[in-house]
C-alpha positions as CSV (number, residue, x, y, z in Angstrom):
1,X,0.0,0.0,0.0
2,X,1.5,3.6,-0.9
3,X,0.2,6.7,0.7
4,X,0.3,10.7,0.2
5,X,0.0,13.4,2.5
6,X,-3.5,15.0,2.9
7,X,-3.5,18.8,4.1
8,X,-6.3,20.0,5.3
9,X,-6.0,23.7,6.1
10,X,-8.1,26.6,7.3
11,X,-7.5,29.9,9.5
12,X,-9.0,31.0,12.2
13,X,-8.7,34.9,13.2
14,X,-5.8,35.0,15.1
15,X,-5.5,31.1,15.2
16,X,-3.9,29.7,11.8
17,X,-4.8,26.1,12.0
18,X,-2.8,23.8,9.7
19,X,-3.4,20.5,10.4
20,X,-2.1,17.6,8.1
21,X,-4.6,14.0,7.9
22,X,-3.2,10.5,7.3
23,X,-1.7,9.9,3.7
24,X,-4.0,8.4,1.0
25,X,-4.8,4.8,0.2
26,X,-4.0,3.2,-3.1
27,X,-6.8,0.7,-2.4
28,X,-10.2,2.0,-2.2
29,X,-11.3,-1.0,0.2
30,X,-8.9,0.7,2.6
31,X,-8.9,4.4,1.4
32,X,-7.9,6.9,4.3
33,X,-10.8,7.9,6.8
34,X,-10.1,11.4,7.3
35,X,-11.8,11.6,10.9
36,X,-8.8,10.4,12.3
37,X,-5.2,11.8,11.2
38,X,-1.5,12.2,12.0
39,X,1.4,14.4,10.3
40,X,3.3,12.4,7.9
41,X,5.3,14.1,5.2
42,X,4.3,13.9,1.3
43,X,4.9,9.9,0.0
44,X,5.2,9.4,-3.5
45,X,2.7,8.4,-5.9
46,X,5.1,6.9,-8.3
47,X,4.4,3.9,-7.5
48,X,0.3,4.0,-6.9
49,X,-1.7,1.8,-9.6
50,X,-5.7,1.2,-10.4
51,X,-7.6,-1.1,-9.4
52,X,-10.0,-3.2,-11.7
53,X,-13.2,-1.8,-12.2
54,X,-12.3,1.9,-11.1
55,X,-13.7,4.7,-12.7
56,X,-11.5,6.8,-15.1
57,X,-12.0,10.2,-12.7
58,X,-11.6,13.1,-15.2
59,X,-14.8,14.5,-15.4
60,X,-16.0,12.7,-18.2
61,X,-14.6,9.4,-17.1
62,X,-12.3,9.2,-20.6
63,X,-8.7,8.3,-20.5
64,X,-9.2,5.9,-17.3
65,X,-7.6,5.6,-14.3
66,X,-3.7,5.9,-13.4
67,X,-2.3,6.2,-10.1
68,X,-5.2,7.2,-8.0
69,X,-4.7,7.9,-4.3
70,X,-8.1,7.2,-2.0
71,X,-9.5,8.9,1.0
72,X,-12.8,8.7,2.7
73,X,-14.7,11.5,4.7
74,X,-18.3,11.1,6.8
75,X,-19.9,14.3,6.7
76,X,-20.4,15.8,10.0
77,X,-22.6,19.0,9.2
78,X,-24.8,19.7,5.8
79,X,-22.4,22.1,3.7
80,X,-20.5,23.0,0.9
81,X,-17.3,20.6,0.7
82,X,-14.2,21.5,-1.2
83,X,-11.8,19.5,-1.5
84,X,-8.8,20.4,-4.1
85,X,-4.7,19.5,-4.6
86,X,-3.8,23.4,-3.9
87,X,-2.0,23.5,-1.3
88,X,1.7,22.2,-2.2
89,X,4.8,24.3,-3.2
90,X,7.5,21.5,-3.5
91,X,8.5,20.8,-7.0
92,X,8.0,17.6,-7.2
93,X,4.4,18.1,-6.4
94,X,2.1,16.4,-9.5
95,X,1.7,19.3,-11.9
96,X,-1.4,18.3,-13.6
97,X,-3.9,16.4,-11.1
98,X,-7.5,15.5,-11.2
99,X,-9.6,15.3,-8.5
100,X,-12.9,13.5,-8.4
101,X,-16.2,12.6,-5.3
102,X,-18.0,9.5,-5.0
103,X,-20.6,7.6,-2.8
104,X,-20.8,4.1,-3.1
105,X,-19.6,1.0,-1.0
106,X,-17.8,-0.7,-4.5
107,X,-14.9,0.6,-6.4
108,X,-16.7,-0.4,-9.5
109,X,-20.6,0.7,-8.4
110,X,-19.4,4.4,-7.5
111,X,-22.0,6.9,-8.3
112,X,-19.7,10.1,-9.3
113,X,-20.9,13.4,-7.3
114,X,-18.7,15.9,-8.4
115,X,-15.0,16.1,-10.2
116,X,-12.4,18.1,-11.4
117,X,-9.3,18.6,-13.7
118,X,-8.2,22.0,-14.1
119,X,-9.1,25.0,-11.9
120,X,-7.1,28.5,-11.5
121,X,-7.0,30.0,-8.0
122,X,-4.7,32.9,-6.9
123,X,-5.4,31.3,-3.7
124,X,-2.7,29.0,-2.5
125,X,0.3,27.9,-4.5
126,X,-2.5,26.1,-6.8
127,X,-2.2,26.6,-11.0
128,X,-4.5,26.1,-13.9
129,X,-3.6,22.5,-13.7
130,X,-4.2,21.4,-10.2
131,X,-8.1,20.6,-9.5
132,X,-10.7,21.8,-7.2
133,X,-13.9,20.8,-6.7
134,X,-17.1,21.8,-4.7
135,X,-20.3,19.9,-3.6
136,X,-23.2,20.0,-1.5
137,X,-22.4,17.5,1.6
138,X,-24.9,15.7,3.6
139,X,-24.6,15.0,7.3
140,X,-24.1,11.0,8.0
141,X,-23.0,10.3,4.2
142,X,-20.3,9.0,3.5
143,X,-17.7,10.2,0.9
144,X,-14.8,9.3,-1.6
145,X,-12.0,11.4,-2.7
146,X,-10.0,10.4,-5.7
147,X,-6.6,11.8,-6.7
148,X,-4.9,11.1,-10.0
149,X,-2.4,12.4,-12.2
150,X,-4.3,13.5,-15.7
151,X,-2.4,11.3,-17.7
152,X,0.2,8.1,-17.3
153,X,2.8,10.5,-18.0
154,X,1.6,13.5,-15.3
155,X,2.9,11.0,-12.9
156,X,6.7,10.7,-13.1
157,X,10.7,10.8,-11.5
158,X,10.5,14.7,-11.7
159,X,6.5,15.0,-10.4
160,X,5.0,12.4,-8.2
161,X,3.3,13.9,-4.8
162,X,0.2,15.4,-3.9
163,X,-1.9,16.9,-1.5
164,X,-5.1,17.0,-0.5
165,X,-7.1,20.2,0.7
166,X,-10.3,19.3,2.3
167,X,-12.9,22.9,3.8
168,X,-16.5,22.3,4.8
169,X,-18.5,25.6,5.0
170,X,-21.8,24.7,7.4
171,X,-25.1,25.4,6.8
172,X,-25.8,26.5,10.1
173,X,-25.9,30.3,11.2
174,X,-22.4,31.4,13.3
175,X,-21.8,34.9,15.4
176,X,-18.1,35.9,15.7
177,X,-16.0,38.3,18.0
178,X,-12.7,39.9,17.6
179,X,-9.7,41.7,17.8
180,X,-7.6,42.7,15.2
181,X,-4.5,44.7,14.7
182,X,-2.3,46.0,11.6
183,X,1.4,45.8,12.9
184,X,2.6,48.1,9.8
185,X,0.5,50.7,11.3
186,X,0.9,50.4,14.7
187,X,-1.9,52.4,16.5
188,X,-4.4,50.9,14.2
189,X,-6.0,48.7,16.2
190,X,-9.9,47.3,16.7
191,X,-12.4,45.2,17.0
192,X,-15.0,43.1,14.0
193,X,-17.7,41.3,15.0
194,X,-19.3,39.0,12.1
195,X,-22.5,36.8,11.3
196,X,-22.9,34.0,8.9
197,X,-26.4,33.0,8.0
198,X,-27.3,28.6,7.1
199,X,-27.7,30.2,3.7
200,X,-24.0,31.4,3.7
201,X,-24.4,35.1,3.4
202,X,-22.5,37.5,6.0
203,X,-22.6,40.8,7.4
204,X,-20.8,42.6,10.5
205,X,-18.5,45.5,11.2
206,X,-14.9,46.5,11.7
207,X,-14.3,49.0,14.1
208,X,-10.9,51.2,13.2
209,X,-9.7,53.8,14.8
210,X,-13.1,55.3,16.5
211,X,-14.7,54.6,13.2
212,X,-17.1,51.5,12.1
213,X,-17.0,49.6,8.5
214,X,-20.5,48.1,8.0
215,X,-19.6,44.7,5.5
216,X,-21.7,42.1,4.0
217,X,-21.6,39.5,1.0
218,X,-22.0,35.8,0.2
219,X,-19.2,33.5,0.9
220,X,-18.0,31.5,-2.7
221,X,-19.3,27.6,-3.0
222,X,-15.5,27.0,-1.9
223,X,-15.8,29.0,1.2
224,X,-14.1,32.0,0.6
225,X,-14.7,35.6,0.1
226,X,-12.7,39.1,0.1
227,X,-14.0,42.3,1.5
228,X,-11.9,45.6,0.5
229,X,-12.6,49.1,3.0
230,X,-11.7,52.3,1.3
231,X,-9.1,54.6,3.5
232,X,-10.1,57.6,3.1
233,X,-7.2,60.4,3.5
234,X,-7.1,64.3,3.5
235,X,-7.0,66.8,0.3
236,X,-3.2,66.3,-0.8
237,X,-2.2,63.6,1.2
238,X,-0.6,60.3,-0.2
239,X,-3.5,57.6,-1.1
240,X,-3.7,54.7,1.5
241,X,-3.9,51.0,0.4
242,X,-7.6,49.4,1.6
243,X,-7.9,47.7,3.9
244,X,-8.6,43.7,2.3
245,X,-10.3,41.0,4.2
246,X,-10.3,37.3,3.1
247,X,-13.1,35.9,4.4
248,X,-12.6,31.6,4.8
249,X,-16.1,30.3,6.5
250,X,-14.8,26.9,6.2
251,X,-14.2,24.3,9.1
252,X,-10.9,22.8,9.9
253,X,-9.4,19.9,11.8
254,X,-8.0,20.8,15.7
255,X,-6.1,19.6,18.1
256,X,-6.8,16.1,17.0
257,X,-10.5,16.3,16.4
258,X,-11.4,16.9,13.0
259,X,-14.0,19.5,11.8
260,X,-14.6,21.0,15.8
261,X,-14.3,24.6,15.1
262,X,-15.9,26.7,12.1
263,X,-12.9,28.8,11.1
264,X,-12.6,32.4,9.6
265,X,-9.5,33.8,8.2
266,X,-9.2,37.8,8.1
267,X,-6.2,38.8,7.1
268,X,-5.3,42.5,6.0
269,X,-3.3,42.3,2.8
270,X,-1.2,45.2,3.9
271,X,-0.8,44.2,8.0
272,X,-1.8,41.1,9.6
273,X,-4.2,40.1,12.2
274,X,-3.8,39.9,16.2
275,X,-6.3,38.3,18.6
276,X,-8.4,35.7,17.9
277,X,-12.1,35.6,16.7
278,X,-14.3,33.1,19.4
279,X,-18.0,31.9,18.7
280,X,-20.5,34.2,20.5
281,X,-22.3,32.7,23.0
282,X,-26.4,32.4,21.9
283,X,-28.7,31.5,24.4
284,X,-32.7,29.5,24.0
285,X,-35.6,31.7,25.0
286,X,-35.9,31.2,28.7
287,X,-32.2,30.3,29.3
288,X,-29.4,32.6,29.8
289,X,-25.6,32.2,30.9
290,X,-24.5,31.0,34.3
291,X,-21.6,33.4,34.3
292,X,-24.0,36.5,34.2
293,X,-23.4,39.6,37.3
294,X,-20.9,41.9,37.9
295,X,-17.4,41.7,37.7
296,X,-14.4,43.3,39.3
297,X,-10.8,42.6,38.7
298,X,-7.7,44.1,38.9
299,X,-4.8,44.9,36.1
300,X,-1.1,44.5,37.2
301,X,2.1,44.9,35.1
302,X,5.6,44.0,35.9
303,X,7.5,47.0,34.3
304,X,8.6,50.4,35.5
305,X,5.6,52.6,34.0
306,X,2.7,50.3,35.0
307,X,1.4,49.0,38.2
308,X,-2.4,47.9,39.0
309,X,-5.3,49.0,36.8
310,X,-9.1,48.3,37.9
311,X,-11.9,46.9,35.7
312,X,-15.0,47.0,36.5
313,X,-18.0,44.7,34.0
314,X,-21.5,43.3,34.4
315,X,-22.2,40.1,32.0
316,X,-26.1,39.9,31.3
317,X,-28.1,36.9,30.7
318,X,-27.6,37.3,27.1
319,X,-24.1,37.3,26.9
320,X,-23.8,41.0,26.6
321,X,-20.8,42.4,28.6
322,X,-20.3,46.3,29.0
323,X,-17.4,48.3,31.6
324,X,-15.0,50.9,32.2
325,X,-11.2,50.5,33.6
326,X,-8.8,52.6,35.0
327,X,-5.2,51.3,33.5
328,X,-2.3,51.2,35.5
329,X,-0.8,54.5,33.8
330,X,-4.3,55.8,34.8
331,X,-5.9,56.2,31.6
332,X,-9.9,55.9,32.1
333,X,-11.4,53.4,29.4
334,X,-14.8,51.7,28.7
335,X,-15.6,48.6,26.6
336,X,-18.0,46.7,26.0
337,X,-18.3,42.6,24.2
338,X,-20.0,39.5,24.7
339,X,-19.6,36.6,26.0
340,X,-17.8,33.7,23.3
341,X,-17.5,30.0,23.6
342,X,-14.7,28.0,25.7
343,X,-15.4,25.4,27.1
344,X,-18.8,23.8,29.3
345,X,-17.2,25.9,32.1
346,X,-16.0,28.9,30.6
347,X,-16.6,32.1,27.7
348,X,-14.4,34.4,26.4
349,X,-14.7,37.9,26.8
350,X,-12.2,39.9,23.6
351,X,-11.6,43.6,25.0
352,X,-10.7,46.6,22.8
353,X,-10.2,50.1,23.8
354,X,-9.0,52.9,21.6
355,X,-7.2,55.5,23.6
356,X,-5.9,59.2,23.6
357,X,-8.0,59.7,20.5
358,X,-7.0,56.0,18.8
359,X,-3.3,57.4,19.2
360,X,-3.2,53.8,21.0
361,X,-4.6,50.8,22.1
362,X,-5.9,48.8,25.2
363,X,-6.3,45.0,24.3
364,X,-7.6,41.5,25.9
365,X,-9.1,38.1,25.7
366,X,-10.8,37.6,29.2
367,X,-11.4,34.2,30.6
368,X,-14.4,34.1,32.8
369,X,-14.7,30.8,34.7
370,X,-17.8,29.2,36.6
371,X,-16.6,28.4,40.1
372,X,-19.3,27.8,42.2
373,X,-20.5,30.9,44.5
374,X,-17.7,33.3,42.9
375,X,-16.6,33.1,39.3
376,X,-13.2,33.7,38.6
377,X,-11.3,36.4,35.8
378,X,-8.1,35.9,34.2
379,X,-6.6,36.9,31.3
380,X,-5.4,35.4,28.2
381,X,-3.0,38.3,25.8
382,X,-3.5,41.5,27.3
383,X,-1.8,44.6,25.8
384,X,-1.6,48.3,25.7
385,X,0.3,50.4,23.7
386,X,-0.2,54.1,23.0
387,X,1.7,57.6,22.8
388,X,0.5,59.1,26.4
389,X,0.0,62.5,26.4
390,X,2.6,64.3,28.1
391,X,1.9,66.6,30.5
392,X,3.7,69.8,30.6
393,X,6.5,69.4,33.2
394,X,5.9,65.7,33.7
395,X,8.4,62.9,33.0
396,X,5.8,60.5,32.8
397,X,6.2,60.2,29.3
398,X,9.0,61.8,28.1
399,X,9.1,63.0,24.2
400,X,5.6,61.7,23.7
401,X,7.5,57.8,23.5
402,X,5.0,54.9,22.5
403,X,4.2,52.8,25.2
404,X,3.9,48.8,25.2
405,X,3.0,46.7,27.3
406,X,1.8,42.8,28.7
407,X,-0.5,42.7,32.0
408,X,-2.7,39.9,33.6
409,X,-5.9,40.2,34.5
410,X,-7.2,38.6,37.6
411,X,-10.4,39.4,39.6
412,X,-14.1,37.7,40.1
413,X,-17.7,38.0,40.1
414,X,-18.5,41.1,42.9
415,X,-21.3,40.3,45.1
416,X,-22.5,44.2,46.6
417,X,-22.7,43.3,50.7
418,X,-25.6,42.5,52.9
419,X,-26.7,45.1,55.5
420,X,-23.8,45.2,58.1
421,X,-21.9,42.8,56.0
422,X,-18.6,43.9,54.8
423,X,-18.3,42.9,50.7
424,X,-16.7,40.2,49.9
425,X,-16.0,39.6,53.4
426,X,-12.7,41.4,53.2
427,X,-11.2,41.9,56.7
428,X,-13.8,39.8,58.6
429,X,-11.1,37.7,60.3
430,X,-9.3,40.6,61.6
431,X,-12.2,42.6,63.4
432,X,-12.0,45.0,60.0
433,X,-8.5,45.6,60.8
434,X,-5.5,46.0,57.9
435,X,-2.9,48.4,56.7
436,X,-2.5,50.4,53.2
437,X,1.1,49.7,52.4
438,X,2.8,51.7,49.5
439,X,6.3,50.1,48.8
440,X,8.9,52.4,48.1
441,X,9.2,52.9,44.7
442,X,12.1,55.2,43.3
443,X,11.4,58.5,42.0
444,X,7.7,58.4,43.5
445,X,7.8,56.8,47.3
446,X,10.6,56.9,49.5
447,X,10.4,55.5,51.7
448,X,7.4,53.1,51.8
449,X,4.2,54.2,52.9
450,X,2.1,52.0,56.2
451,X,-1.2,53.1,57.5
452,X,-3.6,51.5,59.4
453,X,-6.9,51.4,59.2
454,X,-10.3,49.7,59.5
455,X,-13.3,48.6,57.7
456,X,-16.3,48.5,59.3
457,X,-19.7,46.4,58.6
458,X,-21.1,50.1,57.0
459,X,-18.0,49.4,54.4
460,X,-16.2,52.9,55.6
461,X,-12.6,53.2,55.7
462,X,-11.7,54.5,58.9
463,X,-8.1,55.2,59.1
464,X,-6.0,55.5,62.4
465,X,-4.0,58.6,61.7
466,X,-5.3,61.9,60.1
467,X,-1.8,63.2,59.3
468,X,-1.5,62.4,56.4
469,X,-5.0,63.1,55.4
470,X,-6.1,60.0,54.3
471,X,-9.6,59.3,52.3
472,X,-10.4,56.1,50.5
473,X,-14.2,54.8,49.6
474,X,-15.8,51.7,48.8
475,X,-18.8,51.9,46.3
476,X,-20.5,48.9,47.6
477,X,-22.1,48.5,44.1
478,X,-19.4,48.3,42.2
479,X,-15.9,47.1,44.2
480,X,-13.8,50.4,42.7
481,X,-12.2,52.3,45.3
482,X,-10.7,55.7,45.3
483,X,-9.4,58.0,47.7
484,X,-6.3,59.8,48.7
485,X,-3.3,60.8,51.2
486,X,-0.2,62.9,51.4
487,X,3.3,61.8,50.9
488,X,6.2,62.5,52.5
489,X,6.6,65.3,50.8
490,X,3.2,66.6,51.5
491,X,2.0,66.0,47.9
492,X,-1.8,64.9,47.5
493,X,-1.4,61.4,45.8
494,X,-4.4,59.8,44.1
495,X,-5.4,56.2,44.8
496,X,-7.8,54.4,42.2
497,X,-7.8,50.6,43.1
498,X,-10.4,47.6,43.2
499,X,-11.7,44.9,45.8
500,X,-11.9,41.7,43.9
501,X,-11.6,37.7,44.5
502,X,-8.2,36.1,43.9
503,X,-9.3,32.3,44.0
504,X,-10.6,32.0,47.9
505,X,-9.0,35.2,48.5
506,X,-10.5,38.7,48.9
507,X,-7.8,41.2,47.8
508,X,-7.7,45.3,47.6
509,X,-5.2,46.6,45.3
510,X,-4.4,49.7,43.3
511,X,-2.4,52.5,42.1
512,X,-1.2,55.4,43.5
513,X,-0.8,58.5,41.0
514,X,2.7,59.8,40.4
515,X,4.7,62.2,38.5
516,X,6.9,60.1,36.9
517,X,5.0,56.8,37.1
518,X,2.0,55.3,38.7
519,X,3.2,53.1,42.2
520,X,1.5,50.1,43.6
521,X,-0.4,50.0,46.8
522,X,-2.8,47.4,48.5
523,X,-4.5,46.6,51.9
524,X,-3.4,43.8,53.7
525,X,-5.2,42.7,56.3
């Protein structure tokens, strides 16, 4: 028995998925089931052969067969299949192929479906003479793939693999959520969000820069489609390229189990993507998501400029998630998203705030996580990068010098207290007793900052010294806190920070405003 490798190859948004399937039969008793594959490299066909009784498979059955490779394929949705020999680049990849679909349990009582022998695609590495061929598949059936050279001699020492492409586009109606980013253009950043009917028409919207791109088409039989978006520039001013999407609505083999995810390519010809575009979350009338309420979280960073942000969200029912954060540098943000599918126990949440006028960028892929009592936050690619504003005399961002950054998110559903109750029960063991410490940090705090102070079941702050002037509230509702003291110095700092659940733990965390940079506090109980 000889085999060939089988690619079968789709992109998801800020996923590529390449996956390669077990290499084709010669024998159609014992061609390839492509629900289960490995990744072998190419094999050659050179020595392949018919079988008696198989079908010639150029389209019009003439010429007969050569040295056919066989692979079979179960349906696992209703939707257009392509299948084509497109996706090589080796030389020695069979120049002129043909490609042809059965059903049929015999190799000589096949009933042909579709077939193919010469088809031109810019797409790929494919030519006029490789083959590609589309037809309507039906969930439960069961599937033959043919691959042949066109002729005796299309088959030879110089030419003698092949591949095997294999896409399924569904018939069933898909909402998607994303982030995207064009690294040539670095502060052009945003989100798309994109619907796909059974009927294989699409609409949705890009949003660019503070600006949104309404869309819509019909994907191709073969699953693809490309969407352009005019830049529009100033009198004078050199033309931009547009901004081109290709759309790919086909489904793709991952992480060992084939045809799991519908995947969508958008790639912009002249950038690239970032992110990755999840499945929003739909719920049944009368059903809504066990990871609905409010959220509160806090966002830390390990470098110089950035220390703890809050985030504050609520997720309804639906799936709809809106907020507002405070970045560690300060910056004040809102967003808003839904909730996409994980897992049975977890959603996706993709974040995306323009900043400073879209001169930059605030980006994330929350995980939200059912745990019982308190669902948990974290974070999955979290970024920022912008040119902050500088303020005059401040060294807080000297020469107006982008800004880029990786932070975690971490945080949980926020419960607002019970009368008398402190929230979150932050404190409880400890009679409401803890200390704000602000390490030292240099430039801003020297030397480190310690006060004491108590929460009572009211949720006040009560601190133990006035001296340095202290002030810091808890909005029950919501977790934020903010507040403020003097330094050393006698300087009034601003404190913005967040009471959240980290795991079992209730945690209050923050920044402290500075000249230079933003410095970390928290209350420790």
């Amino acid at each position: 028995m000889k085999h060939t490798t089988t690619l079968l190859a789709a992109a998801l948004l800020g996923l590529g998925l390449h996956h390669t399937a077990m290499a084709g039969s010669n024998n159609f008793a014992s061609a390839t089931d492509l629900t289960t594959h490995n990744w072998p490299p190419a094999v050659s066909l050179a020595a392949f052969t018919s079988e008696s009784g198989e079908p010639g498979h150029r389209p019009n059955g003439s010429n007969g067969a050569q040295k056919s490779a066989w692979w079979k394929w179960t349906a696992p949705h209703n939707g257009f299949c392509t299948v084509d020999t497109m996706g090589h680049s080796d030389d020695q990849f069979i120049y002129d192929t043909l490609i042809a679909v059965y059903t049929g349990t015999d190799v000589n009582a096949l009933t042909r479906v579709a077939g193919n022998d010469d088809h031109d695609s810019h797409l790929g590495y494919g030519s006029a003479n490789s083959s590609s061929v589309t037809f309507y598949a039906t969930e439960g059936a069961t599937y033959h793939f043919a691959v042949d050279g066109r002729s005796a001699a299309a088959i030879n020492a110089s030419n003698h693999k092949a591949q095997l492409r294999l896409r399924l586009l569904r018939a069933r109606a898909e909402h998607r959520v994303g982030v995207i980013s064009i690294p040539l253009e670095e502060f052009m950043h945003g989100m798309i969000q994109f619907s796909k009917t059974a009927g294989h028409t699409f609409s949705g919207k890009i949003l660019i820069n503070g600006k949104s791109h309404p869309f819509k088409g019909v994907f191709g039989l073969d699953g693809y489609c490309s969407i352009s978006i005019e830049r529009i520039v100033p009198r004078g001013a050199a033309p931009q390229p547009p901004l081109t999407i290709l759309l790919d609505g086909t489904q793709s083999i991952a992480n060992g189990s084939p045809f799991t995810e519908f995947a969508l390519i958008s790639h912009l010809i002249n950038g690239a993507w970032w992110g990755s575009m999840a499945t929003r979350q739909t719920f049944a009338k009368g059903t809504e998501s066990g990871l609905k309420g409010r959220y509160s979280a806090a966002i830390s960073a390990p470098d110089n400029v950035w220390k703890s942000g809050v985030m504050s969200f609520t997720a309804t029912g639906a799936g709809v998630v809106k907020g507002a954060s405070v970045l560690p540098d300060g910056t004040k943000t809102t967003f808003g998203s839904f909730l996409c599918e994980n897992d049975a126990s977890s959603s996706w949440v993709p974040v995306y705030n323009g900043l400073y006028k879209n001169a930059g960028y605030f980006a994330s892929r929350l995980k939200l996580t059912e745990a019982g009592a308190t669902d948990q936050v974290t974070s999955v690619n979290v970024f920022g990068q912008h040119h902050r504003p500088e303020a005059p005399g401040s060294l807080f961002m000297p020469d107006g010098r982008t800004f880029f950054t990786s932070v975690v998110v971490k945080g949980s559903t926020y419960t607002p207290p019970a009368a008398k109750a402190r929230a979150l029960g932050f404190l409880d063991g400890s009679m409401g007793a803890g200390k704000l410490s602000i390490p030292m940090s240099s430039g801003e705090i020297n030397p480190a900052i310690m006060e004491n102070l108590t929460l009572d079941t009211g949720n006040k702050i009560i601190f133990a010294s006035k001296a340095r002037k202290p002030a810091l509230t808890l909005n029950k509702s919501t977790g934020l806190v903010t507040g403020y003291l003097l330094d050393d110095a006698g300087k009034k700092r601003s404190l913005t920070g967040v009471l959240f659940m980290d795991g079992m733990t209730p945690k209050l965390e923050g920044h402290v405003s500075g000249a230079t940079k933003n410095s970390f506090f928290e209350v420790i109980p």
